[in-house]
N, C-alpha and C positions, 0 to 999 in steps of 0.2 A: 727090602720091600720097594717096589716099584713106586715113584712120586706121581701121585694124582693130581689131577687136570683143573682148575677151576678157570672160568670166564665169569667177572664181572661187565653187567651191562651199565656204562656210566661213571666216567671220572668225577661225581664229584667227591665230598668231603668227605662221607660215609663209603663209598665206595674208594677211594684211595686208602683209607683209615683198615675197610676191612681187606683190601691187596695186601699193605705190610700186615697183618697180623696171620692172613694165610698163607702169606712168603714164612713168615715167620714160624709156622706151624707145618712146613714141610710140605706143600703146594706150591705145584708150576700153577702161576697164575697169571690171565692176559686181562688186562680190561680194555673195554671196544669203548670209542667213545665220540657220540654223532659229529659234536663240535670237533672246531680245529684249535681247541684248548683244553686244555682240564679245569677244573674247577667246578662243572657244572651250574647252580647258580651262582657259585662263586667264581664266575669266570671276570675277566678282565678285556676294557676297550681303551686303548690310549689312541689319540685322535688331537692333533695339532700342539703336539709336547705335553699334553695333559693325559696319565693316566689313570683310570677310572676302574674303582671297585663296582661290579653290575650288581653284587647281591651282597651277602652279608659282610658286615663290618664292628661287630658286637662279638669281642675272644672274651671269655671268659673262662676257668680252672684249665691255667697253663701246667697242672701236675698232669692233664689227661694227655694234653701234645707234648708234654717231655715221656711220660710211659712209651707214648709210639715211636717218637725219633729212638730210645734207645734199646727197644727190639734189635734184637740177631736170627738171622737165619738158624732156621733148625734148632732155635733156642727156647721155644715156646713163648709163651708170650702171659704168663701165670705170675703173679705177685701173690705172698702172702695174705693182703689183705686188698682189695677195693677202693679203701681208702685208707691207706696207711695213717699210724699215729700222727709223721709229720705232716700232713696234710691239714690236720686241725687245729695244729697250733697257732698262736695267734701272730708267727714270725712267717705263716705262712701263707699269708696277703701279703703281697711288696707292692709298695705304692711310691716308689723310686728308683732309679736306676734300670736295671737290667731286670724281668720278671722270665726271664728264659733260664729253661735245665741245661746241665751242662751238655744233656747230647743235642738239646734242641737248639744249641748255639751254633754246631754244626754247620743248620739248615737256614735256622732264622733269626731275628734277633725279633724277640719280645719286649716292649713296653710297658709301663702300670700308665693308664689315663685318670685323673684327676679334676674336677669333679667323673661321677661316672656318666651322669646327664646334665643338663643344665633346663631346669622344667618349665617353661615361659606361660604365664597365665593368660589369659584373650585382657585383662587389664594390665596387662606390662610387668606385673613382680614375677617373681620368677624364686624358683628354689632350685641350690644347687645339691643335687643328691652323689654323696661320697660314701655312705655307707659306713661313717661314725657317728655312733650315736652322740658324742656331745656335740657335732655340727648339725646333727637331725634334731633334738631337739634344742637348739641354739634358733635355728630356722624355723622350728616348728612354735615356738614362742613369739616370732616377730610377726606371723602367718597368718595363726589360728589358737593362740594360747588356751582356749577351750578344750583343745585336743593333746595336751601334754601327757595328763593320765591315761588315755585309750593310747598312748603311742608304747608306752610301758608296757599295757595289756599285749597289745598287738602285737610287740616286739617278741614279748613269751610265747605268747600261742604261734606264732607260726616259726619262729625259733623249736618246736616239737613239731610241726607238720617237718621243717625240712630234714630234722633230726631223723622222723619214721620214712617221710617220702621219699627221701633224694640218700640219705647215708644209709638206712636199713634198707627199701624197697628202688634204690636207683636201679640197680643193676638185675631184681627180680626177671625172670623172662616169664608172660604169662599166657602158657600157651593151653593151660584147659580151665574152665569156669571154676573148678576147685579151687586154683592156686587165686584165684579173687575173692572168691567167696572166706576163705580165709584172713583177709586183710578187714573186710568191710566195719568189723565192729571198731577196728582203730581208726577207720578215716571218719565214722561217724561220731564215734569219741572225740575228735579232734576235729569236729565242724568241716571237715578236706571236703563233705561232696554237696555244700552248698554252691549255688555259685562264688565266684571268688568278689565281685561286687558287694553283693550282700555282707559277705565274709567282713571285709574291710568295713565297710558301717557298719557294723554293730561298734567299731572303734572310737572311729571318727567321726565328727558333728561338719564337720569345716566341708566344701565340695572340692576343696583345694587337696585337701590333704586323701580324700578318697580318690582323687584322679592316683594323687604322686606314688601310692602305694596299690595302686593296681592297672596302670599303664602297659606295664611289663609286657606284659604276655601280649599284644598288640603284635610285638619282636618276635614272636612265635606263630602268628598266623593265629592267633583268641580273640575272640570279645571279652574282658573284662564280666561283661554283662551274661555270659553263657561257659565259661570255663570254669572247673570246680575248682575249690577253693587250695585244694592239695597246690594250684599255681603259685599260693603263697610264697614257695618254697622257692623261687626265682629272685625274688628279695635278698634270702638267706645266701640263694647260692653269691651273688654280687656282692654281698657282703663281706661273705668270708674268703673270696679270693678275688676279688677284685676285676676290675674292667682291663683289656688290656687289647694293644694295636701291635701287629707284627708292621715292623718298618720296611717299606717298599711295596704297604697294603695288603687286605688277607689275599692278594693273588701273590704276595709272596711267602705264603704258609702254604699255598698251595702247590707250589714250587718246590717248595722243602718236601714234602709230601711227596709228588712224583719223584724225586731225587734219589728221598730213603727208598718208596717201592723196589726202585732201579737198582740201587747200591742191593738189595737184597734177593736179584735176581728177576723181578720180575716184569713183564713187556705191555707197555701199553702205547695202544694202538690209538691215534687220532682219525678225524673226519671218516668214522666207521662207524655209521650208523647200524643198527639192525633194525633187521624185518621180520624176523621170527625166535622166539626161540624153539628149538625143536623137540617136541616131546613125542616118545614113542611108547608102544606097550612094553610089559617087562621080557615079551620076546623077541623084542626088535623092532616089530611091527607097528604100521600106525596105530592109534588109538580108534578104538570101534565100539564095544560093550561100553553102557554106562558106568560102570563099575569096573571096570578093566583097570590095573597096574600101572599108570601112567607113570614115567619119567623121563626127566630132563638129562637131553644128551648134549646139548650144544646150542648155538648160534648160525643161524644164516642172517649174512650183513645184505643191506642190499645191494644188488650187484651178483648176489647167487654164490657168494665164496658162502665154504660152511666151516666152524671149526666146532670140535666136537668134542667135549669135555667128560669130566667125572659127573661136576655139579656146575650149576647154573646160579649167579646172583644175579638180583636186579639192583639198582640203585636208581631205575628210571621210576617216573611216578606212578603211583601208586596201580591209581586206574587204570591207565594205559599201559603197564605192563600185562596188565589180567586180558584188557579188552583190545590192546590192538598188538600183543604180542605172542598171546596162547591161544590155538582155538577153542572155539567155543567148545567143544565134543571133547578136551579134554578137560574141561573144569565143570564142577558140580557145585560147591558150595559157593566159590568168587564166581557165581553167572554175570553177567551184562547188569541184569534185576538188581542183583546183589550190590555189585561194585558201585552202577548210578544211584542205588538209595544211599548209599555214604555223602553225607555234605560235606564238601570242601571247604579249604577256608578262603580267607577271601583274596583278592588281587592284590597290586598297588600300583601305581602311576607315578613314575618316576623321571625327574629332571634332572641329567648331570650337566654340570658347565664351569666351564672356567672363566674367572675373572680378573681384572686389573685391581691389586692390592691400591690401596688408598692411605699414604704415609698420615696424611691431616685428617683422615678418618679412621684410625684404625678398626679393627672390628672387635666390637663388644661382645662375641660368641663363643663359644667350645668347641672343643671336638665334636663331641653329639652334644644337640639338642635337639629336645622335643618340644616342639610349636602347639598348644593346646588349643582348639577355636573355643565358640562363643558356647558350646552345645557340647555337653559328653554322652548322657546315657541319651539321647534324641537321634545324637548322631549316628554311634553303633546300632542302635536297631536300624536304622536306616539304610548303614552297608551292609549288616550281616543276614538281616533279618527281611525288610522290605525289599535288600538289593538296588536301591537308587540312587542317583548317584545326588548326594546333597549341596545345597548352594551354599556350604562352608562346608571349613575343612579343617583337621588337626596335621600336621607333617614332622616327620625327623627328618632336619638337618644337619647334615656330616659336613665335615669340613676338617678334613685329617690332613692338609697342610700347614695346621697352624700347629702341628704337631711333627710333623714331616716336608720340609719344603722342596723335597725333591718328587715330588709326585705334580709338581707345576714348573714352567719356565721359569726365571727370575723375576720378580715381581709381582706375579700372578698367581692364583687360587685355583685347586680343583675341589669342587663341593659337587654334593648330589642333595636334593630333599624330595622324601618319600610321601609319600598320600597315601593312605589306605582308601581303595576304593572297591566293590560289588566286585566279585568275579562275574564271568558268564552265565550264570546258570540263567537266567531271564532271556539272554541274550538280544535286548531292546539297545545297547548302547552300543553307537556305531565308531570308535574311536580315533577310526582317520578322520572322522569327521571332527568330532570337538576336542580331539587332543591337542592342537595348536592353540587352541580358544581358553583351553583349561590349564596349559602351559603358562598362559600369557597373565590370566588371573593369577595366578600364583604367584610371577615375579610383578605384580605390580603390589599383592601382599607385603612381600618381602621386603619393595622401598617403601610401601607407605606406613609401615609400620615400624620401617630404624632396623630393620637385619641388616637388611645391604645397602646401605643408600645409593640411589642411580644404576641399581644394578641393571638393566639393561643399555645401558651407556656403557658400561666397563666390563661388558661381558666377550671375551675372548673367541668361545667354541662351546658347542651344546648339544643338545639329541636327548631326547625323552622315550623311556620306554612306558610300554601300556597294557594293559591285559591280551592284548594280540602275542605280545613276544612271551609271555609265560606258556598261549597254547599254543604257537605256532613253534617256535624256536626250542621252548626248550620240553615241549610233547607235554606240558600239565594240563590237566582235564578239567575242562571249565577254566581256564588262566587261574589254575588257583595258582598263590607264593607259596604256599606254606604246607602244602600236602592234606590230606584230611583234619576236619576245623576240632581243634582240642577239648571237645564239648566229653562231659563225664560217658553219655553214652557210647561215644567212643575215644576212649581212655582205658590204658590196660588193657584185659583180655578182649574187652570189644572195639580195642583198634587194630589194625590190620596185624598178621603175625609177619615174622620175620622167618618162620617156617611154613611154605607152601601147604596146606592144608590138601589141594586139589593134585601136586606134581609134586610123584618124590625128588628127591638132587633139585630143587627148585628151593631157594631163598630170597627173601629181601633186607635189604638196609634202606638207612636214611630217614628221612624226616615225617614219609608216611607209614612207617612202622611204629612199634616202639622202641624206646618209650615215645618218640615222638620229634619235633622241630628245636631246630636253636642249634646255634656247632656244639656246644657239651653232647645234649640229649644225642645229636647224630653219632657223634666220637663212639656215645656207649652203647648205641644201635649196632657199630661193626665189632663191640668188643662181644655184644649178647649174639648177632650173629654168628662170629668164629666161634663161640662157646658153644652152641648148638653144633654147626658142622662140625666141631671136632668130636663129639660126643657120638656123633651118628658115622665116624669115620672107620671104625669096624665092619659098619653095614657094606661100604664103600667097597673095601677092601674083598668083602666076598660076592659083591655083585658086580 
């Protein structure tokens, strides 16, 4: 049988992830990719011996990146199970030493991080979250001792959300209203489509303890205040496999990634952006009747090269592959209408920079922490909901040198700290304008509050990115981060499919699919993608 053709649009995470799995399942497969790196948000900038993670830095179930490193060509890519036994057992969190499989040792070396956050209050305490329960409640008694009981509560109940959500329904593909409407009596049973805010208070009394258990999903592009409570399950997942840092930064996962593709036969192309993808009727011709047989035959980059496949992936966002990648004449259900009524989630504003370590001060932080301000539920309405941009602010601070000191010169720090802030859709905020201004606020935060002390005195090399570079650079609609906003209405079968509805041979991955944002959630975007395309590979074969 003759090997069919696929073109991924998009090296990042989701899109590499589903390269090896359709190398893996007997496709020549190319991914085009605009940048002059892979990763896509997970790309990398080193800049004055400092190098710099641009987008995610949160590994979490290293069993999904050892499944892909040890893929074989033409070997399928099928386990028994999803989550196998050992996956659950309790030897299967490492929280020491090496947390990498023996194929992913290969490509990468995996770390366990310890605490997983370090959660700083706007009053200076601060709880360190590790994901044992006699540290959590050990913490949660010096805190808010009010809330010992509700933490018991909470721990059960959504110990069953993650049990239905993430190990029975992770890997679900929900691609007609049926296969939803069949779940709904259990998510309602198990409180999953309140929002996830409310969720957590009915627990907790403390506002401390309702932050530290429902922050998460911030990390996914949510409001707390608007994603259903099934987010629970993000808790769970941290839990039981731990937090964990591939050493040399996740752009060196991403590395391992392109490696395996390679090693597995297949070609990806840098600084190749596209311009179209090309969809024809089913007799060759353009698309014309409303209703006419559309499909996806290829790629034109720009520049006018064409390459011309079986099947077509996207892995660019969401929007913009509907709106600025297919014509309009060949889509009917993802219209312009359609795609702009999906809200996004929201942006962020981000500062990286390196600093001058300080022997007489050393620093009292972690790997990640999360900076809480003075305002929580005030605040999210205000990015997600009002869209403005507020005069405080909550941030994660990374700082994976103190974990890795080869991602700085000698002596020196590379850190990044994030802000959530409003994407575009208002588009009232001028960002060359206050982004130096809003920069500048933040590190005068930073010493006057004992993160950094002096840290503008000991700051090395810098550059902030801003909602510009999310729509400019890397093509997201409205500069969203996080691809469409995780809210229940779109969730499952009403967030975007991963099988083109409008163009046959046309899929997508990644973070604006399902199940949705975060690198696990992507990982299982390209494992539900190849499931699909290989399901519909018969059709292939005789068209």
């Amino acid at each position: 049988m003759e090997r069919k053709k696929a073109v991924i649009v998009g090296a990042g995470i989701g899109g590499l992830a589903l390269g090896i799995r359709l190398q893996a399942k007997g496709f020549d497969t190319t991914i085009v990719e605009a940048l002059d790196g892979a990763g896509g948000r997970a790309n990398v900038r080193i800049q004055d011996g400092h190098t710099f993670d641009l987008g995610p830095t949160v590994i979490t179930v290293p069993h999904f990146i050892e499944e892909l490193f040890a893929l074989e060509r033409d070997g399928g890519d099928e386990h028994t199970a999803d989550f196998p036994a050992e996956m659950l057992r309790p030897e299967a969190r490492i929280t020491k030493g090496s947390s990498a499989g023996p194929a992913t040792k290969k490509y990468v070396d995996l770390v366990p991080i310890l605490p997983f956050y370090r959660i700083y209050f706007d009053d200076g305490t601060f709880f360190d979250y590790d994901g044992d329960p006699t540290s959590t409640r050990r913490q949660i008694a010096q805190l808010a001792p009010e809330d010992l009981d509700g933490y018991e509560r909470f721990h059960a109940d959504a110990k069953a959300i993650f049990e239905r959500g993430f190990i029975e329904l992770g890997y679900r593909y929900f691609d007609d209203i049926s296969s939803m409407v069949t779940i709904l009596p259990d998510l309602l049973r198990l409180g999953a489509v309140r929002t996830l805010f409310s969720f957590v208070s009915k627990y907790f009394q403390s506002d401390k303890m309702r932050q530290v258990f429902s922050f998460e999903t911030l990390l996914v592009g949510g409001s707390p205040l608007r994603v259903p409570a099934i987010y629970a399950m993000i808790h769970f997942v941290e839990k039981t496999w731990g937090i964990h840092y591939a050493m040399g930064g996740t752009g060196a996962l991403v590395r391992g990634f392109v490696q395996k593709f390679k090693d597995l036969g297949g070609v990806l192309r840098l600084s190749s952006p596209v311009e179209k993808i090309l969809v024809t009727d089913g007799d060759g011709d353009a698309p014309s009747g409303l209703f006419s047989r559309r499909i996806a035959r290829g790629v034109r980059l720009v520049g006018g090269e064409e390459l011309t496949a079986d099947l077509v992936v996207s892995n660019a966002d969401y929007a913009n592959t509907y709106m600025k990648l297919i014509e309009k004449n060949a889509r009917v259900l993802q219209s312009d209408l359609r795609v702009k009524l999906t809200a996004q989630s929201m942006s962020l504003f981000v500062i990286y920079f390196g600093f001058k370590d300080d022997p007489a001060r050393p620093l009292d932080l972690r790997h990640h922490n999360i900076i809480l301000g003075p305002r929580y539920e005030g605040l999210l309405q205000e990015i997600f909901v009002d869209k403005t941009l507020a005069k405080d602010f909550s941030q994660y601070l990374h700082i994976p040198t103190l974990t890795d000191p080869t991602l700085a010169p000698p002596g020196c720090h590379s850190a990044y700290t994030l802000i959530p802030v409003p994407n575009k859709a208002k588009g009232d905020l001028n960002w060359q304008e206050i982004g130096e201004g809003f920069k500048e606020k933040i590190y005068a935060f930073l010493e006057e509050r004992g993160y950094i002390p002096d840290l503008r005195k000991r700051i090395t090399t810098e550059f902030f990115l801003t909602p510009d570079y999310f729509e400019k650079d890397l093509q997201s609609h409205l500069g969203n981060a996080f691809g469409p906003e995780p809210t229940l209405p779109q969730s499952a079968w009403f967030r975007p499919h991963n099988k083109s509805e409008d163009v046959e041979r046309l899929y997508l991955v990644g973070a604006g699919t399902q199940p949705g944002a975060g690198t696990p959630a992507v990982m299982m975007s390209a494992k539900m993608t190849a499931r699909t395309i290989a399901s519909d590979y018969s059709a292939f074969v005789r068209g």
